[in-house]
N, C-alpha and C positions, 0 to 999 in steps of 0.2 A: 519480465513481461515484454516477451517480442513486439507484439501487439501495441503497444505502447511506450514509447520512449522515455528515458529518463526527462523527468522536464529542466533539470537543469543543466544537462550535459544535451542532450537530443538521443545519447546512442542506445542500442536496444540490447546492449551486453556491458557486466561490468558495473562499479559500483556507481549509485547514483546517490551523490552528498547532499545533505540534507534532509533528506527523503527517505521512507521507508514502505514496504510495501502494505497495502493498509485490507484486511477484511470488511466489505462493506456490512455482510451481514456473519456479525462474528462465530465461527465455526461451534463455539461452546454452545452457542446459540439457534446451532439446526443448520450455520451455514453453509457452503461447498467448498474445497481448496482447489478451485476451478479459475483460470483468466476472470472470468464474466463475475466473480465476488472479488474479484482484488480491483484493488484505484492506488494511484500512489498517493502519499498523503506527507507533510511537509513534519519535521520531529517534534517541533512543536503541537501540531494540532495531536499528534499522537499522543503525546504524553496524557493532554487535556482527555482526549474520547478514553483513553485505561483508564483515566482516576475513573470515568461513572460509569465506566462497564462491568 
């Protein structure tokens, strides 16, 4: 995500620890795999949003 830097490294390439990249509005669910639907989101809060997606 150029556009947006890893929040815990700052850089815009490259892995970003802890973090993964997150669907805001989930693809299965009509979303787009476009910049403007991704946010990064921390592994924890991930795991939580799968169990009740």
């Amino acid at each position: 995500m150029k556009l947006n830097p890893c929040p815990s490294t700052g850089e815009t390439s490259g892995s970003c620890p802890g973090y993964v990249i997150d669907h805001i509005i989930p693809i299965k669910r009509g979303g787009e795999d476009t910049p403007s639907n991704m946010q990064w989101q921390t592994l924890k809060d991930a795991k939580t949003k799968d169990r009740i997606e």
